[in-house]
C-alpha positions in Angstrom: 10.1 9.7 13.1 11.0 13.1 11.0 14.8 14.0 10.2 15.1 17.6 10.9 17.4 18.6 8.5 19.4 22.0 8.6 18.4 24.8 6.7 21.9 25.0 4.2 22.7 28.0 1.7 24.6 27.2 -1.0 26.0 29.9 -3.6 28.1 28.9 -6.4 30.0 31.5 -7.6 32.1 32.0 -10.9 31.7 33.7 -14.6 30.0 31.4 -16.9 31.3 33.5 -19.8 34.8 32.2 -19.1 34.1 28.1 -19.6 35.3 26.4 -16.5 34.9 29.1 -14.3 31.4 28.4 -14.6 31.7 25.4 -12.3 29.8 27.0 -9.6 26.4 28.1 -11.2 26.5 25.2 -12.6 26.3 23.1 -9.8 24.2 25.7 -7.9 22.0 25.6 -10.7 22.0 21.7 -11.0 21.2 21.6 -6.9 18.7 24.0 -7.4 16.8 21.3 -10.0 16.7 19.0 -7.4 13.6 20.9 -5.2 15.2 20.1 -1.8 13.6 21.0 1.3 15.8 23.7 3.2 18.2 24.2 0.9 18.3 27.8 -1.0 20.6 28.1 -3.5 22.3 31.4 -4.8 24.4 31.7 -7.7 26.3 34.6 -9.0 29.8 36.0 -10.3 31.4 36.2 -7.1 30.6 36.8 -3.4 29.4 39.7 -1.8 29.6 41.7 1.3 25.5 41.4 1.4 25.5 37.9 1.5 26.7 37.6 4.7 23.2 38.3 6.2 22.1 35.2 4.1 24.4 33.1 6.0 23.4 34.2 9.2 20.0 33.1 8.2 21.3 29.7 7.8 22.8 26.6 9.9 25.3 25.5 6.6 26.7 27.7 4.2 28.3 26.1 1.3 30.9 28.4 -0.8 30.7 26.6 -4.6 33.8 27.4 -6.9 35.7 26.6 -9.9 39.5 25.3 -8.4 41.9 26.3 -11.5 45.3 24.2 -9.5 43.8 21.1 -7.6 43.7 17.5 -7.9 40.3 16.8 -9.0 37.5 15.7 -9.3 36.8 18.0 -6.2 37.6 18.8 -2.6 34.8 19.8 0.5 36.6 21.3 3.6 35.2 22.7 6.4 35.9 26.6 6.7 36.6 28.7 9.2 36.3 32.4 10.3 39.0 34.4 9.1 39.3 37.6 11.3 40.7 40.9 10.5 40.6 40.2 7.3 40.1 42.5 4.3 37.6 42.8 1.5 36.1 45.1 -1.3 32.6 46.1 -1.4 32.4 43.9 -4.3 34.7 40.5 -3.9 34.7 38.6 -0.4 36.6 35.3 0.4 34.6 32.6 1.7 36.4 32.8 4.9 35.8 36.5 5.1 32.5 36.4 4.4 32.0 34.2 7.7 34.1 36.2 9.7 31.1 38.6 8.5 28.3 36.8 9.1 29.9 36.3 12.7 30.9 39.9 13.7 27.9 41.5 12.0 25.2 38.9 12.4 26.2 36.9 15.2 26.0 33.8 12.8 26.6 30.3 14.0 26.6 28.5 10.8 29.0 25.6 10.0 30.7 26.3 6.6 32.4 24.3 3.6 34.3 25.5 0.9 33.2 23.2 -2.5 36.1 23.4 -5.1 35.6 22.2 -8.0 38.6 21.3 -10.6 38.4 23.1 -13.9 40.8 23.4 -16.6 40.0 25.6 -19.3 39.5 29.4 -18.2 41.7 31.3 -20.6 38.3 32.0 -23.2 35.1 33.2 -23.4 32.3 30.8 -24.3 29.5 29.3 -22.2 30.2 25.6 -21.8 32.5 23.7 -19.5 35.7 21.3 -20.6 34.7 17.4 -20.7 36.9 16.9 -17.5 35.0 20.1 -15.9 32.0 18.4 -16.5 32.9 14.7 -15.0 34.6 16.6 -11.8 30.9 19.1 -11.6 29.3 15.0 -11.8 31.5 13.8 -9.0 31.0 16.9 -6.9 27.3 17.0 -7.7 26.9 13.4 -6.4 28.4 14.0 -3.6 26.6 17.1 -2.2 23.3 15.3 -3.4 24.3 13.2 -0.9 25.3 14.9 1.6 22.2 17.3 1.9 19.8 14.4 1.6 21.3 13.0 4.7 21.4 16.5 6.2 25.2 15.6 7.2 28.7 17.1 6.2 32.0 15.7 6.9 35.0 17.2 5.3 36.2 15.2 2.4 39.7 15.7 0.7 40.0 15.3 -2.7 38.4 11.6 -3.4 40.9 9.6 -5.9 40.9 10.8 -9.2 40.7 6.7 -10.1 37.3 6.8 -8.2 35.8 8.6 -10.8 36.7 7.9 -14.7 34.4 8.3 -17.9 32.9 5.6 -17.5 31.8 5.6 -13.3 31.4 8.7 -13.2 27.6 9.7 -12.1 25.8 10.8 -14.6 24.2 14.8 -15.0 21.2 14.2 -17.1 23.0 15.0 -20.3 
């Protein structure tokens, strides 16, 4: 018997120029390693008004982002249309772009916002803080997971306890 598995976007979004901020790429990029069936992954500086139509084309869409004020290691939440909402031609909230997808594309994708806890944003260099790095681990694991399954379920933030130096899943480094 064949799982039929969704066909799932994921764009992680964020400046890799500003350390942590980078979070997104990075796990789009780490995703993007693994060669999974139905899963296209985007990543870029931030979202955009186009990518709505690339949601439409999908049954998941997964939003991938540094979180600069959470607990961490990371949270998954289930996202929701926001209507009559308002954007720039160049910077679109998760939630906006959904509302989007809906009202321009009659898209009927489930969504999840993936934030990621960061901690050091305030410079420019390409690399990510030690604690960015074991939270991108954690979330990485996680989403691995979750699209080999082909199932989501909203997940808080899992104890920060749950995932120290030494248990935290390892990414290839």
């Amino acid at each position: 018997m064949t799982v039929e598995h969704p066909k799932v976007l994921l764009i992680g979004y964020g400046n890799p120029g500003r350390l942590d901020d980078g979070l997104g790429p990075a796990l789009a990029e780490a995703i993007e390693a693994l060669n999974l069936p139905g899963v296209t992954v985007q990543a870029d500086y931030q979202l955009t008004v186009e990518d709505a139509a690339a949601v439409a084309e999908h049954d998941v869409a997964i939003f991938a982002d540094a979180d600069v004020a959470g607990e961490g290691p990371f949270y998954f939440r289930r996202l929701t249309p926001l209507a009559g909402c308002s954007f720039t031609s160049h910077s679109v909230e998760p939630a906006a772009l959904l509302a989007l997808a809906v009202q321009l594309f009659d898209a009927r994708a489930s969504a999840y916002v993936l934030g990621i806890r960061g901690y050091e944003f305030n410079e420019f260099d390409e690399r990510l803080s030690e604690g960015a790095t074991r939270n991108l681990a954690a979330a990485l694991e996680y989403l691995r997971t979750a699209l080999l399954a082909g199932r989501f379920s909203e997940v808080g933030n899992p104890p920060v306890e749950q995932w120290t130096e030494d248990t935290a899943p390892s990414m290839g480094n």
